[in-house]
PyMOL Python script that loads the backbone (N, CA, C, O; Angstrom):
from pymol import cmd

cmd.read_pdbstr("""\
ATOM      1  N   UNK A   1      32.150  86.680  73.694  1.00  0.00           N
ATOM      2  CA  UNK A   1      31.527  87.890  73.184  1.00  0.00           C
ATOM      3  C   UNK A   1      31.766  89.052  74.138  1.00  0.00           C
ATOM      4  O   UNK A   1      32.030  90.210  73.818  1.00  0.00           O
ATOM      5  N   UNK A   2      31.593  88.420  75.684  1.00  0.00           N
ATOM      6  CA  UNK A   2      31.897  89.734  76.363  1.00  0.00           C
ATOM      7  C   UNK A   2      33.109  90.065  76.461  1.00  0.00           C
ATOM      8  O   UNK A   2      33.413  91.247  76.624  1.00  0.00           O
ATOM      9  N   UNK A   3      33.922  89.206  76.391  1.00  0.00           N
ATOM     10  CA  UNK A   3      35.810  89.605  76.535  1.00  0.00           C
ATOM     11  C   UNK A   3      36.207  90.441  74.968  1.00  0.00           C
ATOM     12  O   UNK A   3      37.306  90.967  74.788  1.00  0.00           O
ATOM     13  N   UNK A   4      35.190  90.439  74.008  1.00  0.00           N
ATOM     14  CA  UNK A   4      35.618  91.068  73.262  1.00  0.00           C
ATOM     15  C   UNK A   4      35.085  92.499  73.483  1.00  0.00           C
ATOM     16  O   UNK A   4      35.723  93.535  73.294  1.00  0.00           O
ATOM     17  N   UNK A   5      34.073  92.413  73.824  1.00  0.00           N
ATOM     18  CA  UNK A   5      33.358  94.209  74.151  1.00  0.00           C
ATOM     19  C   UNK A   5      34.630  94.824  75.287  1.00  0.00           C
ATOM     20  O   UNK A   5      35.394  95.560  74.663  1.00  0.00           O
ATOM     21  N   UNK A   6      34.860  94.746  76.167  1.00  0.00           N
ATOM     22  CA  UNK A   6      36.043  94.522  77.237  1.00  0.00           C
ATOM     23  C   UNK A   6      37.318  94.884  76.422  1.00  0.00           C
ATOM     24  O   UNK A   6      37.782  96.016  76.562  1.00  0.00           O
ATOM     25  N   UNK A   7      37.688  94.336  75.900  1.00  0.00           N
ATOM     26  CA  UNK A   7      39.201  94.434  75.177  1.00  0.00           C
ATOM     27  C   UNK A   7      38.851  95.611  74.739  1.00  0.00           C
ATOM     28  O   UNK A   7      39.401  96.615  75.192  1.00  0.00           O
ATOM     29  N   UNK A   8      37.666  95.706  73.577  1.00  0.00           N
ATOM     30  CA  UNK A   8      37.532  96.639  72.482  1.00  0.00           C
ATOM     31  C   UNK A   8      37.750  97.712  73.418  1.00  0.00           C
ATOM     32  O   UNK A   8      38.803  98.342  73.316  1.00  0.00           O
ATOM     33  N   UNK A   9      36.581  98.145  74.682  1.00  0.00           N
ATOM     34  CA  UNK A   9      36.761  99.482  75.211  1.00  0.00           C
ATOM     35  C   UNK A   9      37.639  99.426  76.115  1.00  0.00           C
ATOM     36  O   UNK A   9      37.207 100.127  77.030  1.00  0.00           O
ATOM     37  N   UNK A  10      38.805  98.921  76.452  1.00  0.00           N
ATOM     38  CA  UNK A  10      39.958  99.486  76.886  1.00  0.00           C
ATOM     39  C   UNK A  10      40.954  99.109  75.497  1.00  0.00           C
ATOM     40  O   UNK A  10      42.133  99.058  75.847  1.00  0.00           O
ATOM     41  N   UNK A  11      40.841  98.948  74.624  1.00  0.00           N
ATOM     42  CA  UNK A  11      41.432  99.451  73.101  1.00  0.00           C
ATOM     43  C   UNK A  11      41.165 100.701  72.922  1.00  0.00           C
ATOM     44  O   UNK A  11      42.026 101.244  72.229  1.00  0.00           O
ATOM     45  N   UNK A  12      40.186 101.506  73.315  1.00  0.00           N
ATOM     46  CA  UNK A  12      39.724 102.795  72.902  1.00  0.00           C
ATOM     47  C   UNK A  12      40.564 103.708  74.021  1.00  0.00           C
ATOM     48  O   UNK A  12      41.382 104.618  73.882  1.00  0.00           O
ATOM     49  N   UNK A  13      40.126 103.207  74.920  1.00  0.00           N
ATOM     50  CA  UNK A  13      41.293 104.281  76.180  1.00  0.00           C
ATOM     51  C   UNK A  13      42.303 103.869  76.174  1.00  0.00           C
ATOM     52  O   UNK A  13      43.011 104.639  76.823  1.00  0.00           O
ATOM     53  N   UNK A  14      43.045 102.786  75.689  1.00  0.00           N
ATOM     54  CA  UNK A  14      44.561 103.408  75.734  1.00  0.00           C
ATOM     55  C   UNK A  14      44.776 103.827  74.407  1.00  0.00           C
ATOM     56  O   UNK A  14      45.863 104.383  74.248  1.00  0.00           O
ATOM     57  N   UNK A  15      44.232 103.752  73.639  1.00  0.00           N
ATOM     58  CA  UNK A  15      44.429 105.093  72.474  1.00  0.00           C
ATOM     59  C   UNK A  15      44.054 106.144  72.298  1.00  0.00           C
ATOM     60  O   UNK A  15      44.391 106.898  71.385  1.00  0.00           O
ATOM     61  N   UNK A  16      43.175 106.374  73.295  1.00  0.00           N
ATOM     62  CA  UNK A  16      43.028 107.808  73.564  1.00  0.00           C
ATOM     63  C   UNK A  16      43.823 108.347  74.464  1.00  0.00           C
ATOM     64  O   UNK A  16      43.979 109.567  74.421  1.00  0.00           O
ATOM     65  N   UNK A  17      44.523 107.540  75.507  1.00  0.00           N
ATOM     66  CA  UNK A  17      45.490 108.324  76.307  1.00  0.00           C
ATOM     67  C   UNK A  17      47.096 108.232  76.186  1.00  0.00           C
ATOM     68  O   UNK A  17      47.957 108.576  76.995  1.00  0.00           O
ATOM     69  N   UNK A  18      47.247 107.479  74.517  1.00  0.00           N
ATOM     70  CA  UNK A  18      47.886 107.730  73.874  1.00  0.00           C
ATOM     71  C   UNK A  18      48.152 108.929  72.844  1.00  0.00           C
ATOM     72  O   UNK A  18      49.250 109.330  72.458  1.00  0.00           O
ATOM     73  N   UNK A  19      46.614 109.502  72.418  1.00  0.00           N
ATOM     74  CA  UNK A  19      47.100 110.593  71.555  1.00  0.00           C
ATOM     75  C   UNK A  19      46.478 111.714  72.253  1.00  0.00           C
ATOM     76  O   UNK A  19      46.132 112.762  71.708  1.00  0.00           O
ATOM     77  N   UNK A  20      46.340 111.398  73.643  1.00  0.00           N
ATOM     78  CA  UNK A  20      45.668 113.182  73.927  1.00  0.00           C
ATOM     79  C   UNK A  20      46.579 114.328  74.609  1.00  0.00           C
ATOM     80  O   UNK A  20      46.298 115.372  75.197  1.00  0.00           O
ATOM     81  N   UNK A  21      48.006 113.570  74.217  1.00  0.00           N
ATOM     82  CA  UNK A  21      48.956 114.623  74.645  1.00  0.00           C
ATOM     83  C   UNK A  21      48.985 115.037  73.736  1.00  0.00           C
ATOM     84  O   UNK A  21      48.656 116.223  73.746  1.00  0.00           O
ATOM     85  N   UNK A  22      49.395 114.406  72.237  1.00  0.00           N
ATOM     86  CA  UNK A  22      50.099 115.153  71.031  1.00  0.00           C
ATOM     87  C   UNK A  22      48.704 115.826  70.698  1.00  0.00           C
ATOM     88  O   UNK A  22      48.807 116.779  69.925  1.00  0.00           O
ATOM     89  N   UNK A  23      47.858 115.629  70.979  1.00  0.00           N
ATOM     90  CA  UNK A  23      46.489 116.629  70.203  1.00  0.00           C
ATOM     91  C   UNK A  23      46.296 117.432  71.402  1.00  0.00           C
ATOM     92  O   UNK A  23      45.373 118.115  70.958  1.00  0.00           O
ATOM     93  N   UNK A  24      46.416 117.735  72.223  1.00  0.00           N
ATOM     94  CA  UNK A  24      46.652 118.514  73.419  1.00  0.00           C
ATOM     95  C   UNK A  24      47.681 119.751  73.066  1.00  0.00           C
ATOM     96  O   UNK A  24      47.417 120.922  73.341  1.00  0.00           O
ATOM     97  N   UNK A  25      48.810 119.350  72.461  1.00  0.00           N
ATOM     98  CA  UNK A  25      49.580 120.506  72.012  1.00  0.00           C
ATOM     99  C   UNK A  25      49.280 121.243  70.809  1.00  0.00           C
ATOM    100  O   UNK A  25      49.256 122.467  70.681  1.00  0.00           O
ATOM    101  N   UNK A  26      48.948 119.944  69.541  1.00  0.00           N
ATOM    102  CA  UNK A  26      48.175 121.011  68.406  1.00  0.00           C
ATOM    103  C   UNK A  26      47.145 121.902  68.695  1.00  0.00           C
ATOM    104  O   UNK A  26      47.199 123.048  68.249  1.00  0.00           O
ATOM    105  N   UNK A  27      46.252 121.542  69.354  1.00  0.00           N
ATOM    106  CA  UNK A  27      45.401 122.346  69.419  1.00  0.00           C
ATOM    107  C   UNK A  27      45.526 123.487  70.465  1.00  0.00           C
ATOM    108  O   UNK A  27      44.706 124.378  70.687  1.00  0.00           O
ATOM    109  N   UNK A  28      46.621 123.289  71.007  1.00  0.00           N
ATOM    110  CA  UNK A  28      47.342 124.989  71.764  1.00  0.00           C
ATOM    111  C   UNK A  28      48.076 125.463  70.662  1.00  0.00           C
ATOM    112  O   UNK A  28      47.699 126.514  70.143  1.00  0.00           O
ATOM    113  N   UNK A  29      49.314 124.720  70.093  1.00  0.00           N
ATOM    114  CA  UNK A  29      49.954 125.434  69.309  1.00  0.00           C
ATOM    115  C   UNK A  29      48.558 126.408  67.695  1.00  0.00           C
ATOM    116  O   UNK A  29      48.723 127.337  66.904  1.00  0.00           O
ATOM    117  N   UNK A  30      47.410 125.476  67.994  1.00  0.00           N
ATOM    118  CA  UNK A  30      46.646 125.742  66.500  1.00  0.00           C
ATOM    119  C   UNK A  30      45.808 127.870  67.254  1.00  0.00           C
ATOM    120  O   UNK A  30      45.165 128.705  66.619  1.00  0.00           O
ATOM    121  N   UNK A  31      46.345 127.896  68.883  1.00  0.00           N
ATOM    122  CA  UNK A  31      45.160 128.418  68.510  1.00  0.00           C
ATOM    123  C   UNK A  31      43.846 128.382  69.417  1.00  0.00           C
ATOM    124  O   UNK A  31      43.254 129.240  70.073  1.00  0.00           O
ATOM    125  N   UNK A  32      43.639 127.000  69.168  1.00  0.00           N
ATOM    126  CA  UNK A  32      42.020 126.411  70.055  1.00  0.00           C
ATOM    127  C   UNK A  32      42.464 125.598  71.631  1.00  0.00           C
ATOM    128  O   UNK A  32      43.524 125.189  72.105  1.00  0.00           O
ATOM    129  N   UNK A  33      41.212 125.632  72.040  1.00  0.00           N
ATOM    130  CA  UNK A  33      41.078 125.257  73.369  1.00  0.00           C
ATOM    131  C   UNK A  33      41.881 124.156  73.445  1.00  0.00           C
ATOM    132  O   UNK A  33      41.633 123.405  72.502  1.00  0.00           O
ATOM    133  N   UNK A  34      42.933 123.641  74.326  1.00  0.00           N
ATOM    134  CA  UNK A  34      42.914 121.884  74.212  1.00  0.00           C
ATOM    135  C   UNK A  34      42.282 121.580  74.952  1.00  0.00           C
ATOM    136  O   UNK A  34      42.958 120.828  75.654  1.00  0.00           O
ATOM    137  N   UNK A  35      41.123 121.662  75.423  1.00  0.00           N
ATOM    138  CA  UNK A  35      39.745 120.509  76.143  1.00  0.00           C
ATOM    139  C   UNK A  35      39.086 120.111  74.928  1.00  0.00           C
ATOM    140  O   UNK A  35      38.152 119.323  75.077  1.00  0.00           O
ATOM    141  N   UNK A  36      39.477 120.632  73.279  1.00  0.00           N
ATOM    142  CA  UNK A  36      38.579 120.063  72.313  1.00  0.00           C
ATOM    143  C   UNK A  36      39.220 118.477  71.836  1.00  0.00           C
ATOM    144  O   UNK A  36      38.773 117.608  71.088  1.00  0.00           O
ATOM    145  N   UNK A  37      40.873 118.611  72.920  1.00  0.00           N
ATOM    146  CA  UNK A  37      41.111 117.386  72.043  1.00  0.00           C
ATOM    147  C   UNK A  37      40.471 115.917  73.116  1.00  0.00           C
ATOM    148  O   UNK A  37      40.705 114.731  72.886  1.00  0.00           O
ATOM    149  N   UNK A  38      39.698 116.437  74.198  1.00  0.00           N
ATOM    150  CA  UNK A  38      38.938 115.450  74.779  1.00  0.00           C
ATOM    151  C   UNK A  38      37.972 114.638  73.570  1.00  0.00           C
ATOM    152  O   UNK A  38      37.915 113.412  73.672  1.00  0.00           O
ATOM    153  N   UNK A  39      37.462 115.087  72.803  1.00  0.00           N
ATOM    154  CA  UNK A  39      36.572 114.782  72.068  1.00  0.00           C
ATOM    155  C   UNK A  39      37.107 113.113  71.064  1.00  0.00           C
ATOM    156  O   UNK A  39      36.429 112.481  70.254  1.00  0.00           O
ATOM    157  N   UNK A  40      38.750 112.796  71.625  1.00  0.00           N
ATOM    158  CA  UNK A  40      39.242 111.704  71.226  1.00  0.00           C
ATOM    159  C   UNK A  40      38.355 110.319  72.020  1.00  0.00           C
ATOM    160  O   UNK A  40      38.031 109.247  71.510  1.00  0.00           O
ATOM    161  N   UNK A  41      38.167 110.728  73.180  1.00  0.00           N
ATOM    162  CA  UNK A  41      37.540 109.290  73.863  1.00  0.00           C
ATOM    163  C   UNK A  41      36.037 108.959  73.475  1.00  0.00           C
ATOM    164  O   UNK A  41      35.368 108.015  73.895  1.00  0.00           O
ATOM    165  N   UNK A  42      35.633 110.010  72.523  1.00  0.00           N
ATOM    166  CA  UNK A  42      34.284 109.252  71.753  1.00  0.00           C
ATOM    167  C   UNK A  42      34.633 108.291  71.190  1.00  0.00           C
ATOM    168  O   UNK A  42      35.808 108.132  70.860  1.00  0.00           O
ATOM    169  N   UNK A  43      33.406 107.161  70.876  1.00  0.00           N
ATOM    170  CA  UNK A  43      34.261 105.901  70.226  1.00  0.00           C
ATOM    171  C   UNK A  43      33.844 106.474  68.822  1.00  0.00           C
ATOM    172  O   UNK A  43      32.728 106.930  68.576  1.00  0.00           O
ATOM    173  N   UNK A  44      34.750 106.400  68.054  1.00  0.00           N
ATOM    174  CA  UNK A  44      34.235 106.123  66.461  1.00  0.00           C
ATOM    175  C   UNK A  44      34.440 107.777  65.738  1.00  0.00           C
ATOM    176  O   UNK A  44      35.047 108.195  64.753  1.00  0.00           O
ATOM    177  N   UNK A  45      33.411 108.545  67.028  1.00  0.00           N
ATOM    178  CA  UNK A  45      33.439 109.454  66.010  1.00  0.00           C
ATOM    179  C   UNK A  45      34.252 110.838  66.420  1.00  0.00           C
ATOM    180  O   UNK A  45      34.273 111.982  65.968  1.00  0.00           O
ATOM    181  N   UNK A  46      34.991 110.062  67.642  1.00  0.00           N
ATOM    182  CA  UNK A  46      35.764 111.293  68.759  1.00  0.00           C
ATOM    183  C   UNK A  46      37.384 111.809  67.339  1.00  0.00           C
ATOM    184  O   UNK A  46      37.810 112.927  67.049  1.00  0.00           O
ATOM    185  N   UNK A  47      37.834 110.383  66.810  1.00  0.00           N
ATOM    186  CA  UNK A  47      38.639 111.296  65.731  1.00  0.00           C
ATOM    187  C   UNK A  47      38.381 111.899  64.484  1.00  0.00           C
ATOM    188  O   UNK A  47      39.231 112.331  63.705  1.00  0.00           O
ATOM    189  N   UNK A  48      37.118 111.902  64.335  1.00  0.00           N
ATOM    190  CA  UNK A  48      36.722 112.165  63.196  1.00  0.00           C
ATOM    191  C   UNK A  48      36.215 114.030  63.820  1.00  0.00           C
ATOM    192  O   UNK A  48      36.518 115.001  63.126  1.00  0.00           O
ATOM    193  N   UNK A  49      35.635 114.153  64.842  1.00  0.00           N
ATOM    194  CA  UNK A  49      35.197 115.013  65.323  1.00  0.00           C
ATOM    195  C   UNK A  49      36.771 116.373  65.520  1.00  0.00           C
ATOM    196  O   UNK A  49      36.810 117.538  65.125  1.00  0.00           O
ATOM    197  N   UNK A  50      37.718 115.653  66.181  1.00  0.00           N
ATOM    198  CA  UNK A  50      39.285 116.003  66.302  1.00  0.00           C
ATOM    199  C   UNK A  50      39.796 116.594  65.051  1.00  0.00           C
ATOM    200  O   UNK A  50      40.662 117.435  64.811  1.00  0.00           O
ATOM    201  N   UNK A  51      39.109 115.997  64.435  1.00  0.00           N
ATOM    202  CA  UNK A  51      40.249 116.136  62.389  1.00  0.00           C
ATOM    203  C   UNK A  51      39.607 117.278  62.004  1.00  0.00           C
ATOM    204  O   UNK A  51      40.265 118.301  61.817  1.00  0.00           O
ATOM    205  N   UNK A  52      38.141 117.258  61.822  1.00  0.00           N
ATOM    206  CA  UNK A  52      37.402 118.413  61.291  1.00  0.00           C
ATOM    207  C   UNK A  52      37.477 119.670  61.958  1.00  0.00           C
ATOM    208  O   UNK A  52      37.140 120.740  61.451  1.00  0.00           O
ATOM    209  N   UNK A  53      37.974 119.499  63.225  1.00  0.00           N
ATOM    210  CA  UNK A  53      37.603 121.250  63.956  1.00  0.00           C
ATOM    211  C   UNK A  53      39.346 121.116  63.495  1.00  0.00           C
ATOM    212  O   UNK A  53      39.242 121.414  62.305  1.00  0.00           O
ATOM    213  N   UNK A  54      40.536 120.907  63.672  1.00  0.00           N
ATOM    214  CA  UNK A  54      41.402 121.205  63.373  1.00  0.00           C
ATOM    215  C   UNK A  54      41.880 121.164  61.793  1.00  0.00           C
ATOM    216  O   UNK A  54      42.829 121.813  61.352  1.00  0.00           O
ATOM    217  N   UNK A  55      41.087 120.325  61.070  1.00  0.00           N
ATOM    218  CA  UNK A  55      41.172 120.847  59.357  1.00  0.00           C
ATOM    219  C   UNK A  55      40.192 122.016  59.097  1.00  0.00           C
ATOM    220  O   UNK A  55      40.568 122.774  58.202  1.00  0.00           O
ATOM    221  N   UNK A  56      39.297 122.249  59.547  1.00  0.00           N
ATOM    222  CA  UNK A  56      38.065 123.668  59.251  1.00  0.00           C
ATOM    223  C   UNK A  56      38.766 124.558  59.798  1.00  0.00           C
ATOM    224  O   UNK A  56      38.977 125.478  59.008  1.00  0.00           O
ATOM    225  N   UNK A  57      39.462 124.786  61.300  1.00  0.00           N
ATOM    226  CA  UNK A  57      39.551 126.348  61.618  1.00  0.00           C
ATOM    227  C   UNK A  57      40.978 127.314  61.221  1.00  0.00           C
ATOM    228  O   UNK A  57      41.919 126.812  60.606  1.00  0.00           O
ATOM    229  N   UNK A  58      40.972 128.518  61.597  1.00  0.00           N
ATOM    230  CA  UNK A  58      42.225 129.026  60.886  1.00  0.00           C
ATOM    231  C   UNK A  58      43.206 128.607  62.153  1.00  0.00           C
ATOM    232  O   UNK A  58      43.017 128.199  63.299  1.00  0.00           O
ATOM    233  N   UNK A  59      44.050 128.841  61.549  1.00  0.00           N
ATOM    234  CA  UNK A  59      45.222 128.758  62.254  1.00  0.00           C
ATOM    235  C   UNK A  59      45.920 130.160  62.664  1.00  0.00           C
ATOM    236  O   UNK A  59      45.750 130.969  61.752  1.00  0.00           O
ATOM    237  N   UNK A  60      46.475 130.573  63.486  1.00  0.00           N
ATOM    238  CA  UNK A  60      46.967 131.850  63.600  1.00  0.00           C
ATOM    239  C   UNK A  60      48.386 132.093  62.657  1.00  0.00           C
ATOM    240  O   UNK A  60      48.751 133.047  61.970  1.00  0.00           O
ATOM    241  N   UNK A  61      49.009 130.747  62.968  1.00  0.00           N
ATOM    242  CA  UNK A  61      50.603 130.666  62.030  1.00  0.00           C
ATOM    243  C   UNK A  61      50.040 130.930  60.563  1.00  0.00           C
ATOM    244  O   UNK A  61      50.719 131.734  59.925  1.00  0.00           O
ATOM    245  N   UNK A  62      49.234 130.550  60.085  1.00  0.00           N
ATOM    246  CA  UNK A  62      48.911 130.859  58.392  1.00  0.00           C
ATOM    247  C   UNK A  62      48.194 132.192  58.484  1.00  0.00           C
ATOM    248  O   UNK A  62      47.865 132.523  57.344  1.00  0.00           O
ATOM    249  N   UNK A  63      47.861 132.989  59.285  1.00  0.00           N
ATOM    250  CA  UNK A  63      47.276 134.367  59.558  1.00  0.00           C
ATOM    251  C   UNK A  63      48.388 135.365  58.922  1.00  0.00           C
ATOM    252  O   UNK A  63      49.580 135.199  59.182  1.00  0.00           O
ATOM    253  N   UNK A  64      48.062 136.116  58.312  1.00  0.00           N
ATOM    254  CA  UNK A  64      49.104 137.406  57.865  1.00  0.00           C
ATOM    255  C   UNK A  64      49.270 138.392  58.846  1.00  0.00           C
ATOM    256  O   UNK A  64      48.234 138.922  59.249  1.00  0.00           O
ATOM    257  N   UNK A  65      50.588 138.843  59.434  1.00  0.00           N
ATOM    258  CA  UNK A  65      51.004 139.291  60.166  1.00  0.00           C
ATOM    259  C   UNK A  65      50.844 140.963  59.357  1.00  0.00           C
ATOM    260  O   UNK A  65      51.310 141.539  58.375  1.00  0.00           O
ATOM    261  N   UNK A  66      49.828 141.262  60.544  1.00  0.00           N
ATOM    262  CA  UNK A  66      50.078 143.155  60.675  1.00  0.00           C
ATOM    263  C   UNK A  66      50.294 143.889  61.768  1.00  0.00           C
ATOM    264  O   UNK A  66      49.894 143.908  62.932  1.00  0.00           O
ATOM    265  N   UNK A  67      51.200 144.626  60.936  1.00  0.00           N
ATOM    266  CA  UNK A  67      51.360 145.831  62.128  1.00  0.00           C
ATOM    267  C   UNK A  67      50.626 146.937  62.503  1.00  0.00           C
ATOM    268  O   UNK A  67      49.915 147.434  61.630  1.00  0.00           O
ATOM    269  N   UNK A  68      50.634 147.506  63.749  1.00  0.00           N
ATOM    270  CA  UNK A  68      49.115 148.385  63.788  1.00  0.00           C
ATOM    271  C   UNK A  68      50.566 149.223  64.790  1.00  0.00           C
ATOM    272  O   UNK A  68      50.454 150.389  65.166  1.00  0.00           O
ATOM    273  N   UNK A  69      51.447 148.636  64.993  1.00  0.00           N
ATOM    274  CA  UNK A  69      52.035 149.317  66.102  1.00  0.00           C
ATOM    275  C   UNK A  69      53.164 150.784  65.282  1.00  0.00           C
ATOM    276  O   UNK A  69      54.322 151.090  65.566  1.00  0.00           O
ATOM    277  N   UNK A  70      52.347 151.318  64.378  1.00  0.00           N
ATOM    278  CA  UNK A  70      53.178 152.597  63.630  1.00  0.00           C
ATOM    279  C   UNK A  70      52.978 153.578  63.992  1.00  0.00           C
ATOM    280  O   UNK A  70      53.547 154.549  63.493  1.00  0.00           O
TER     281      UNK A  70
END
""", "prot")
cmd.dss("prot")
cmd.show_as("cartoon", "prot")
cmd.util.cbc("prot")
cmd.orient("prot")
């Protein structure tokens, strides 16, 4: 029972320090802080938390480009 609690939470950190580069860059390229993609090493609800701030906020690339410089 305990070698499984053990496995499980180093199952969680190396998948979190598997995806906190590539969510490290979306969320520069999006725009937002990347310290939000820390929010991966919650267990359970760290990608669920990840998905929603980057499916809810705008993006600057889908922003309409104006000029003010006339």
């Amino acid at each position: 029972m305990e070698n499984n609690l053990i496995a499980h939470i180093i199952g969680q950190i190396v998948l979190g320090l598997i995806l906190i580069f590539p969510l490290w860059k979306i969320h520069s390229k999006a725009g937002k802080d990347p310290v939000l993609s820390l929010f991966i090493f919650l267990p359970y609800l760290g990608i669920l938390i990840v998905s929603l701030i980057l499916a809810f906020s705008r993006w600057p690339a889908t922003e309409p480009v104006t000029n003010y410089d006339r």
